[in-house]
Backbone and ligand atoms as CSV (ligand in chain L), in Angstrom:
chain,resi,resn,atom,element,x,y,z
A,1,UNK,N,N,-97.163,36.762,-16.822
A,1,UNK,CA,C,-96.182,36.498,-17.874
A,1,UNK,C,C,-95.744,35.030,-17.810
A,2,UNK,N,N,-95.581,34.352,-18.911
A,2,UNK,CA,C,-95.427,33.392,-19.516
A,2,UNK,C,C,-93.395,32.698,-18.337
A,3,UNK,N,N,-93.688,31.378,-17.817
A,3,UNK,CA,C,-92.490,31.474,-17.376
A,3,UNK,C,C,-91.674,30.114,-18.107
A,4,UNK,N,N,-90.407,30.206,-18.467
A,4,UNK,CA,C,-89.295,29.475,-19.101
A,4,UNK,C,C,-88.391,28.493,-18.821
A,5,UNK,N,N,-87.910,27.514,-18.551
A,5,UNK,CA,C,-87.005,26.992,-18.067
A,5,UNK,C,C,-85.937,26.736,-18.859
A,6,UNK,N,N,-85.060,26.938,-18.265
A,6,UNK,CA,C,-83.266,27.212,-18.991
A,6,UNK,C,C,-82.235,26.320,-18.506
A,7,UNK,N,N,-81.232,25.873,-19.339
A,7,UNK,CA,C,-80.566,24.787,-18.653
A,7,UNK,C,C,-79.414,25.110,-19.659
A,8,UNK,N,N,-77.929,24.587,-19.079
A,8,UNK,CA,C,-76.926,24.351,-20.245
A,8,UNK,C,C,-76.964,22.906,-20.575
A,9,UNK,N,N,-75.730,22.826,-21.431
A,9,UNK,CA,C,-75.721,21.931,-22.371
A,9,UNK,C,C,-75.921,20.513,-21.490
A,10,UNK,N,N,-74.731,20.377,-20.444
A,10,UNK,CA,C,-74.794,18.959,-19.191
A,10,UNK,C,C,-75.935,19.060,-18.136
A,11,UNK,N,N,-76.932,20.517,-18.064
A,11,UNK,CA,C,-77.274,20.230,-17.133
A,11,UNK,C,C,-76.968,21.177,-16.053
A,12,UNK,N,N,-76.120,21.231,-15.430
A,12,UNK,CA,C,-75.792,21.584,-14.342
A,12,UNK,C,C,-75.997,22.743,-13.868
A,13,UNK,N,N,-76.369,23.492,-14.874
A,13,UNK,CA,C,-76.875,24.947,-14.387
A,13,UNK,C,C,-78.132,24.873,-15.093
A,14,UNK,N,N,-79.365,25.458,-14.676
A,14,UNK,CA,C,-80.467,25.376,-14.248
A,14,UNK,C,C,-81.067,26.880,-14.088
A,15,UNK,N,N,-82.346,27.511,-14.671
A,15,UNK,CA,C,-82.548,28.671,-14.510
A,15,UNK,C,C,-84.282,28.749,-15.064
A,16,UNK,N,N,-84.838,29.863,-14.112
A,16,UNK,CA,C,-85.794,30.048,-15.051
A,16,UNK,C,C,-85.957,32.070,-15.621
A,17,UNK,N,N,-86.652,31.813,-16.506
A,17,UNK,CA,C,-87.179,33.477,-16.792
A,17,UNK,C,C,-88.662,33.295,-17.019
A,18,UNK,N,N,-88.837,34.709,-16.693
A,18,UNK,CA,C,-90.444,34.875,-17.270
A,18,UNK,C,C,-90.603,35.870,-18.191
A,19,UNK,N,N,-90.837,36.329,-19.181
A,19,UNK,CA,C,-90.887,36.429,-20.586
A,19,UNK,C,C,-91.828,36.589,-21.508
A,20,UNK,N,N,-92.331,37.503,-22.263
A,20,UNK,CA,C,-93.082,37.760,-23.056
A,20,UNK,C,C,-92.771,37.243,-24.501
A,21,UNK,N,N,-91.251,37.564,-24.213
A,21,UNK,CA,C,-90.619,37.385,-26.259
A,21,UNK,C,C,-91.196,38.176,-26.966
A,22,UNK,N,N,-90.910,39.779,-26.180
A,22,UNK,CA,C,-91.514,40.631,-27.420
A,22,UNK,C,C,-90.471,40.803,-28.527
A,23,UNK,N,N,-88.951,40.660,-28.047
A,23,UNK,CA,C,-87.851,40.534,-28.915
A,23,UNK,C,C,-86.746,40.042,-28.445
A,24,UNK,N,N,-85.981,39.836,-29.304
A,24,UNK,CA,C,-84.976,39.150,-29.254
A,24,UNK,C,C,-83.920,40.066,-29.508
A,25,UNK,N,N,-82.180,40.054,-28.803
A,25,UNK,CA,C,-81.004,40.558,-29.562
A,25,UNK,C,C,-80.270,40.180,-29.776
A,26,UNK,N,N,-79.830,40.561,-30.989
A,26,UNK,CA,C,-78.011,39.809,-31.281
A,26,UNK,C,C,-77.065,41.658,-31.407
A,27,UNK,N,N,-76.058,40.791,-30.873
A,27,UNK,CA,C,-74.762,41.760,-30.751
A,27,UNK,C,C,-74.024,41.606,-31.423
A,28,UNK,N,N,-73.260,42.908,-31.852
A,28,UNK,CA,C,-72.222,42.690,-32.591
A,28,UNK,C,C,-70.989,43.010,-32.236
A,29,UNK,N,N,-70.831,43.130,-30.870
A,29,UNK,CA,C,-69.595,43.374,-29.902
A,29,UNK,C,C,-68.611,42.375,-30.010
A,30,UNK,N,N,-67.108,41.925,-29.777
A,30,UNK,CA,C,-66.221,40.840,-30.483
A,30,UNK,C,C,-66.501,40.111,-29.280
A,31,UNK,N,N,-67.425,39.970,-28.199
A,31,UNK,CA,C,-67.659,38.662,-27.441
A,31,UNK,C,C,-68.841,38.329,-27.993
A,32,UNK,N,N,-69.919,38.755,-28.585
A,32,UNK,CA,C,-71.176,38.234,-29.071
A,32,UNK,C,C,-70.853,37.399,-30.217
A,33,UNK,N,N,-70.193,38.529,-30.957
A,33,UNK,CA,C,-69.729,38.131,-32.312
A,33,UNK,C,C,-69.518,36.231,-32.105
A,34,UNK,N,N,-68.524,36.377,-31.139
A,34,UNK,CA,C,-68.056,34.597,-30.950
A,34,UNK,C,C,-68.561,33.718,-30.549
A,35,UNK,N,N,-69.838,34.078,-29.645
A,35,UNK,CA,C,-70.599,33.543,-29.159
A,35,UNK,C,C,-71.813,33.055,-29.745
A,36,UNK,N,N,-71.811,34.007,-30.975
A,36,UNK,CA,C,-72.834,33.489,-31.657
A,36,UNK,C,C,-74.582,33.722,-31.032
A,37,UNK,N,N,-74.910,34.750,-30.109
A,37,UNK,CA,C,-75.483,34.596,-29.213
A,37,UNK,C,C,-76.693,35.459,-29.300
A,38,UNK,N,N,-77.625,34.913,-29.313
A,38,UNK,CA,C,-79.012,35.498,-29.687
A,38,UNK,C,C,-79.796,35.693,-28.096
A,39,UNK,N,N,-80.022,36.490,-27.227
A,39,UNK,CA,C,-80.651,36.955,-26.146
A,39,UNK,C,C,-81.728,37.824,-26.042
A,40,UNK,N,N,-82.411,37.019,-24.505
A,40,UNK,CA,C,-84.021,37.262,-24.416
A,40,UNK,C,C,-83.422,38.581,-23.157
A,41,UNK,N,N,-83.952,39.468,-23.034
A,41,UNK,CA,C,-83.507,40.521,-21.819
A,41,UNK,C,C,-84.544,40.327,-20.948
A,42,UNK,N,N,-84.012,40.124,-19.507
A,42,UNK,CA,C,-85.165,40.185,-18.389
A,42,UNK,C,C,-84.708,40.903,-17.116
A,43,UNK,N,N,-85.191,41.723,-16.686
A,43,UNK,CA,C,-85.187,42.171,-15.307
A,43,UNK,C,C,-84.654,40.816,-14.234
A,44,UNK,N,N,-83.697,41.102,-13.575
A,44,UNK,CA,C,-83.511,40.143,-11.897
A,44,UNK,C,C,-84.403,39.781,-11.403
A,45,UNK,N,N,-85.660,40.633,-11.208
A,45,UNK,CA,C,-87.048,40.050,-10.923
A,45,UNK,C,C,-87.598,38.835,-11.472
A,46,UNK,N,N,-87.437,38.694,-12.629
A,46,UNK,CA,C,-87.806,37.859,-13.611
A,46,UNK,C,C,-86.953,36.365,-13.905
A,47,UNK,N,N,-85.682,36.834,-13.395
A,47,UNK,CA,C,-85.268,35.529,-13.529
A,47,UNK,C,C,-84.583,35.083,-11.904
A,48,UNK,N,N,-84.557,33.805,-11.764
A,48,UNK,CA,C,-84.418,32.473,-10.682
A,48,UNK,C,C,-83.795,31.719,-11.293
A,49,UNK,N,N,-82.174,31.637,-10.639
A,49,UNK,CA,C,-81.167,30.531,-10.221
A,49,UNK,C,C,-81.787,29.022,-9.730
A,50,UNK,N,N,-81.743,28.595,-10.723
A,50,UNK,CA,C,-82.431,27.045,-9.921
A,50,UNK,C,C,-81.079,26.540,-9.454
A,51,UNK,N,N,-80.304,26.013,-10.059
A,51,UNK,CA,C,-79.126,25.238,-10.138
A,51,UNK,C,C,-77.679,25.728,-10.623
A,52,UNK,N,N,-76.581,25.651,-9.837
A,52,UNK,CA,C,-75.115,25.260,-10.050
A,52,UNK,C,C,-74.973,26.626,-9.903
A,53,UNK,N,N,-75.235,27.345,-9.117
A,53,UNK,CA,C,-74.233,28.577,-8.980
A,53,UNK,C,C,-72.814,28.154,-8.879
A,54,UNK,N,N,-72.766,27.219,-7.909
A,54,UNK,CA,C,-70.908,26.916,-8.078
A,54,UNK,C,C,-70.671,26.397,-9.382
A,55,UNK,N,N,-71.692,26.276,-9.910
A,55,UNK,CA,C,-70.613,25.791,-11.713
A,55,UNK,C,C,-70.570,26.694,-12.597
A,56,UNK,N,N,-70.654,28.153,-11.955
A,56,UNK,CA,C,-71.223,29.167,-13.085
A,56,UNK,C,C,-69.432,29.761,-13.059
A,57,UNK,N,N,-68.893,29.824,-14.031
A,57,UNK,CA,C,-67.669,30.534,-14.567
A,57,UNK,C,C,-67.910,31.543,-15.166
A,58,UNK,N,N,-67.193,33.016,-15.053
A,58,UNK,CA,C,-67.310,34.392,-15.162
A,58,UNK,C,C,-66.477,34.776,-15.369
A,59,UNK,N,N,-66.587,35.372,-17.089
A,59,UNK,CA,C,-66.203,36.012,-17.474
A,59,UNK,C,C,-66.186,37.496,-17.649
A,60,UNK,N,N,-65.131,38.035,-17.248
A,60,UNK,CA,C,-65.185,40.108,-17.372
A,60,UNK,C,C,-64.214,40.296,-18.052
A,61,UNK,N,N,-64.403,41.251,-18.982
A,61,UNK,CA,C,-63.381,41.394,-20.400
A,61,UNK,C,C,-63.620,43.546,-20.525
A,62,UNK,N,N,-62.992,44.578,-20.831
A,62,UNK,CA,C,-63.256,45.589,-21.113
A,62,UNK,C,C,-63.580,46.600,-19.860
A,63,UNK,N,N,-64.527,47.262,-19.510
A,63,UNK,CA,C,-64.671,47.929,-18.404
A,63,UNK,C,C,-65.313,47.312,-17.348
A,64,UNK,N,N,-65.567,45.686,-17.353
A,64,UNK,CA,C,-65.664,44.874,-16.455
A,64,UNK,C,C,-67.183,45.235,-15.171
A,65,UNK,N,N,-67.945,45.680,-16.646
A,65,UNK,CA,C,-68.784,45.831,-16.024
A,65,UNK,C,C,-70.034,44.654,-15.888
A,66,UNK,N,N,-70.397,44.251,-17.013
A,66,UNK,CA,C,-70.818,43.285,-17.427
A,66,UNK,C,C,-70.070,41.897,-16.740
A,67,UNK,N,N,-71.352,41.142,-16.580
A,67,UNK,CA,C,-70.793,39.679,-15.992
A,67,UNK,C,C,-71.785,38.639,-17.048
A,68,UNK,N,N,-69.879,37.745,-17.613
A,68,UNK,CA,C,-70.410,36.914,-18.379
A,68,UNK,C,C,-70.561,35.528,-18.091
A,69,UNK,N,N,-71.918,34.513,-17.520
A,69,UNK,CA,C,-71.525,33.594,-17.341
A,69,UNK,C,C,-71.371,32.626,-17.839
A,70,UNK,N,N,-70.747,31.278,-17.660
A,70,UNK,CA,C,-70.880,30.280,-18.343
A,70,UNK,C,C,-70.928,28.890,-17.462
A,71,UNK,N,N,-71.218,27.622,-17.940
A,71,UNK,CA,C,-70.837,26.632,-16.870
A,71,UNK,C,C,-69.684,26.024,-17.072
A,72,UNK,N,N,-68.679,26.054,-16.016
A,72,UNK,CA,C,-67.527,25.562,-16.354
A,72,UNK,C,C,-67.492,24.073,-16.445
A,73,UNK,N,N,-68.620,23.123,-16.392
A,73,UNK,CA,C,-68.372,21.914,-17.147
A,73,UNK,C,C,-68.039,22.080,-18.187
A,74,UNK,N,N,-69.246,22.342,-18.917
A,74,UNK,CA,C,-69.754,21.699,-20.495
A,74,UNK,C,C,-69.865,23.539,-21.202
A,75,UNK,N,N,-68.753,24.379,-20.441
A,75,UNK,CA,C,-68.536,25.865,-21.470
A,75,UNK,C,C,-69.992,26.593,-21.958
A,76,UNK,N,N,-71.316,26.064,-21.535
A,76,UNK,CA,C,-72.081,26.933,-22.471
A,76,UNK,C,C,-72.437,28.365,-21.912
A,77,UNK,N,N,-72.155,29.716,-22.278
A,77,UNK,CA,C,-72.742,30.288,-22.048
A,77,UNK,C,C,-74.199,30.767,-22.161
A,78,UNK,N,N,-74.895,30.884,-20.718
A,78,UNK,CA,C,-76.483,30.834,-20.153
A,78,UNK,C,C,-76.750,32.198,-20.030
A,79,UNK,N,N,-76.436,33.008,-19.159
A,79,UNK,CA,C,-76.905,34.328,-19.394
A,79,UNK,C,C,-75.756,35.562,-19.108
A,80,UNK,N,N,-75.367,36.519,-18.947
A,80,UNK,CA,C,-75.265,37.801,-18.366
A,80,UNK,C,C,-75.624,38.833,-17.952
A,81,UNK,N,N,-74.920,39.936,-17.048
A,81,UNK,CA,C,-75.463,40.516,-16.271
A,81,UNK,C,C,-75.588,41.858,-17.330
A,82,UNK,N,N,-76.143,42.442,-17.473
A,82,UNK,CA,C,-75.820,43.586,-18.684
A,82,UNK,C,C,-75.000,44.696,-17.969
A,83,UNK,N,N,-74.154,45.344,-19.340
A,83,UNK,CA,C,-72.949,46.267,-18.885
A,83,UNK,C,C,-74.040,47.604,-18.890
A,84,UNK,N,N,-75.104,47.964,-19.228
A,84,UNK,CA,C,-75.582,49.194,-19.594
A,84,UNK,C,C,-76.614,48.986,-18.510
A,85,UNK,N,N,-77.129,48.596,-18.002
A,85,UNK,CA,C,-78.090,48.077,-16.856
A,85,UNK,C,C,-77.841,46.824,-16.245
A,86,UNK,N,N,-76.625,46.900,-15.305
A,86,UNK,CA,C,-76.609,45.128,-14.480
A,86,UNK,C,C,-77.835,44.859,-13.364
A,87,UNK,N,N,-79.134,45.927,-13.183
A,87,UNK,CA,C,-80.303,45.054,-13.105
A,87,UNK,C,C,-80.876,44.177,-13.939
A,88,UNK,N,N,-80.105,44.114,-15.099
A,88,UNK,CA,C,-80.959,43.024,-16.251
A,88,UNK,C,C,-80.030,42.072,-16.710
A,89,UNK,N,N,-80.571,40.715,-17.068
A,89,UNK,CA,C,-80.057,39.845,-17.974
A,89,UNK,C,C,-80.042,39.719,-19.196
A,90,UNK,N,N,-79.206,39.391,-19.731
A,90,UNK,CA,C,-79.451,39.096,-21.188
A,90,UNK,C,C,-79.145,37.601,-20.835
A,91,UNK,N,N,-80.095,36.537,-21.363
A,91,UNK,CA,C,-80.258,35.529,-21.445
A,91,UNK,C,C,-80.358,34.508,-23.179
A,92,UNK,N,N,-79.395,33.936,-23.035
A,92,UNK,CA,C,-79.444,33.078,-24.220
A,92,UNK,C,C,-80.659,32.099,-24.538
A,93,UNK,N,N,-81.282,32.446,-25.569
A,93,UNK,CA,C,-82.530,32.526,-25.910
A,93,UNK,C,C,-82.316,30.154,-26.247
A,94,UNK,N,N,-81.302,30.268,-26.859
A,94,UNK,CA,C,-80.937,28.802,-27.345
A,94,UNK,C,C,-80.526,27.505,-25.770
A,95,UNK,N,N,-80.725,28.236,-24.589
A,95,UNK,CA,C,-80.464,27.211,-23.266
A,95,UNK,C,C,-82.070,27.186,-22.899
A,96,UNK,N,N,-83.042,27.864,-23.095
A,96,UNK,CA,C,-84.708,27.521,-23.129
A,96,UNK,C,C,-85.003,26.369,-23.527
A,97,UNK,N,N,-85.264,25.366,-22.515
A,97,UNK,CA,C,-85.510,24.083,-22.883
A,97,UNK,C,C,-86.692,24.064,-23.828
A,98,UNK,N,N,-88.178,24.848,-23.413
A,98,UNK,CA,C,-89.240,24.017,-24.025
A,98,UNK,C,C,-89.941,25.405,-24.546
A,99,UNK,N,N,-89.207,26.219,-25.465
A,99,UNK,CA,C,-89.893,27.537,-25.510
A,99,UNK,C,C,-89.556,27.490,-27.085
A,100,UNK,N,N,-90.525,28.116,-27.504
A,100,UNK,CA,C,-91.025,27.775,-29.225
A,100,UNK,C,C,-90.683,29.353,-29.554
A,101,UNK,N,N,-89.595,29.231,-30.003
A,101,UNK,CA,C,-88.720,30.978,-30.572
A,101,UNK,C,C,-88.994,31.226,-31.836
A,102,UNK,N,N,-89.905,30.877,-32.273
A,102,UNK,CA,C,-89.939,31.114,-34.240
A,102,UNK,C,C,-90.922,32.519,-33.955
A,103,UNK,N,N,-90.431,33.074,-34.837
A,103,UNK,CA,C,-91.418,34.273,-35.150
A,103,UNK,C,C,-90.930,35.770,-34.307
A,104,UNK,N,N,-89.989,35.159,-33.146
A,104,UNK,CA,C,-89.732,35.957,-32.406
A,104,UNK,C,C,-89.098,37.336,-33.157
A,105,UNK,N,N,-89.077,39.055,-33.153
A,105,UNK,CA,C,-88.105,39.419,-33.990
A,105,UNK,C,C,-86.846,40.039,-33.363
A,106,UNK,N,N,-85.995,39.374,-34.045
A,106,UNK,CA,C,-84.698,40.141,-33.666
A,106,UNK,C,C,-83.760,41.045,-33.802
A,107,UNK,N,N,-84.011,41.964,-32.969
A,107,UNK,CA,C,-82.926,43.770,-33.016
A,107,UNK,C,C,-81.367,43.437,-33.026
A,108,UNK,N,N,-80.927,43.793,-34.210
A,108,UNK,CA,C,-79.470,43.855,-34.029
A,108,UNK,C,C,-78.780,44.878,-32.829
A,109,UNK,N,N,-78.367,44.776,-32.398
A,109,UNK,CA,C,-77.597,45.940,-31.157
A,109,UNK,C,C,-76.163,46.393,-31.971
A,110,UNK,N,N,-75.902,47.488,-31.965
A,110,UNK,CA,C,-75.022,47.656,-32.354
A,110,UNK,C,C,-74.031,48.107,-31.066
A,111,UNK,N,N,-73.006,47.027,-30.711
A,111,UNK,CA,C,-72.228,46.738,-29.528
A,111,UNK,C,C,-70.910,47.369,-30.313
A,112,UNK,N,N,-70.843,46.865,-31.210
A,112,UNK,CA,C,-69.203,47.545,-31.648
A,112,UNK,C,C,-68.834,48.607,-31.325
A,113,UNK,N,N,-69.866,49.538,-31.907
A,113,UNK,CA,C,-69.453,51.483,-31.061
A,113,UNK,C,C,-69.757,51.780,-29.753
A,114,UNK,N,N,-69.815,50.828,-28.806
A,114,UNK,CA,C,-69.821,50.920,-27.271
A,114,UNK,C,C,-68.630,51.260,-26.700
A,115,UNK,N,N,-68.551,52.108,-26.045
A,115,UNK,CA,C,-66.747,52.648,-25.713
A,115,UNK,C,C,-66.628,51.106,-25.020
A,116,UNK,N,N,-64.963,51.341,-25.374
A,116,UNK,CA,C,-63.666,50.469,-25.071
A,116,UNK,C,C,-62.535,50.731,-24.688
A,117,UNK,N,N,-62.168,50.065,-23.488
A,117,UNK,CA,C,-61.482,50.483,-22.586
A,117,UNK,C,C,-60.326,50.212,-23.309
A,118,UNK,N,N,-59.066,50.629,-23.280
A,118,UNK,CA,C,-57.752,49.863,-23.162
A,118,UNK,C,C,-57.535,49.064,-24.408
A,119,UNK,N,N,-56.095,49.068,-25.019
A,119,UNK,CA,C,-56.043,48.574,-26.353
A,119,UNK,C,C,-56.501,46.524,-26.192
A,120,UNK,N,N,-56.918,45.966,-25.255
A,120,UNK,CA,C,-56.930,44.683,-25.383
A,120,UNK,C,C,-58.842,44.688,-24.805
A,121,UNK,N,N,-59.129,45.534,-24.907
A,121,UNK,CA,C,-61.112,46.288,-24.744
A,121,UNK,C,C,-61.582,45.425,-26.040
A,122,UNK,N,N,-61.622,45.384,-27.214
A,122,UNK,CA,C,-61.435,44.723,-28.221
A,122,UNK,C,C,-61.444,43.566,-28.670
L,1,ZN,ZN,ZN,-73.043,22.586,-18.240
C-alpha cells in the first residue's frame, strides 16, 4: 500500500499513513461540521508519528471517547482517534502533503444521530 506524508500547517507535527484512498468521509457531527473536515480512515498499523507529539493538543468533547488532535502552534487539526473504533484514525485528508485526492469518493457519515451525552454533548 501506497504510503503518505502528513504535516500541519507550521510544520511541527509530522505524520505518515499508508492508504489506498478507496474513500473518503465527511461528518456531520457539530465538531466536523466546524472543522470542515474531510478524512482518510487508517488502522494504528498504518499510521507513524514522525513529529511533535508534544505539540499535539487534545481535544475530548461528549462521551470522551474519541481523541481530537490538533497542533497547538498553528491550531490545525491532523488526525483523530475514532470514537466507534479508537484502533483507527480518521485522518485529515487536506494535511497530505504530496497526495493527489481528486477523484477520491466521498461517504457522508451521518454523525448527528450518534448518541449524545449530556445537554452540552452537542
Ligand atoms: Zn502546526
Amino acid at each position: 500500500m501506497p504510503s503518505y506524508r502528513g504535516s500541519c500547517h507550521c510544520g511541527a507535527v509530522a505524520f505518515e499513513i499508508k492508504t489506498d484512498f478507496s474513500e473518503f468521509t465527511k461528518c456531520d457531527c457539530s465538531l466536523c461540521r466546524k472543522k470542515n473536515a474531510v478524512m482518510a480512515k487508517v488502522h494504528e498499523d498504518q499510521f507513524e508519528l514522525l513529529e511533535g507529539e508534544d505539540r499535539l493538543g487534545l481535544y475530548q468533547w461528549n462521551t470522551r471517547t474519541a481523541k481530537h488532535y490538533f497542533c497547538k502552534s498553528c491550531g490545525i487539526y491532523t488526525f483523530h482517534r475514532k470514537r466507534i473504533d479508537p484502533a483507527f484514525f480518521g485522518v485529515n485528508v487536506y494535511c497530505l502533503d504530496d497526495a493527489d485526492l481528486t477523484g477520491v469518493p466521498i461517504v457522508e457519515v451521518d454523525g448527528k444521530s450518534m448518541f449524545v451525552v449530556g445537554p452540552d454533548g452537542r
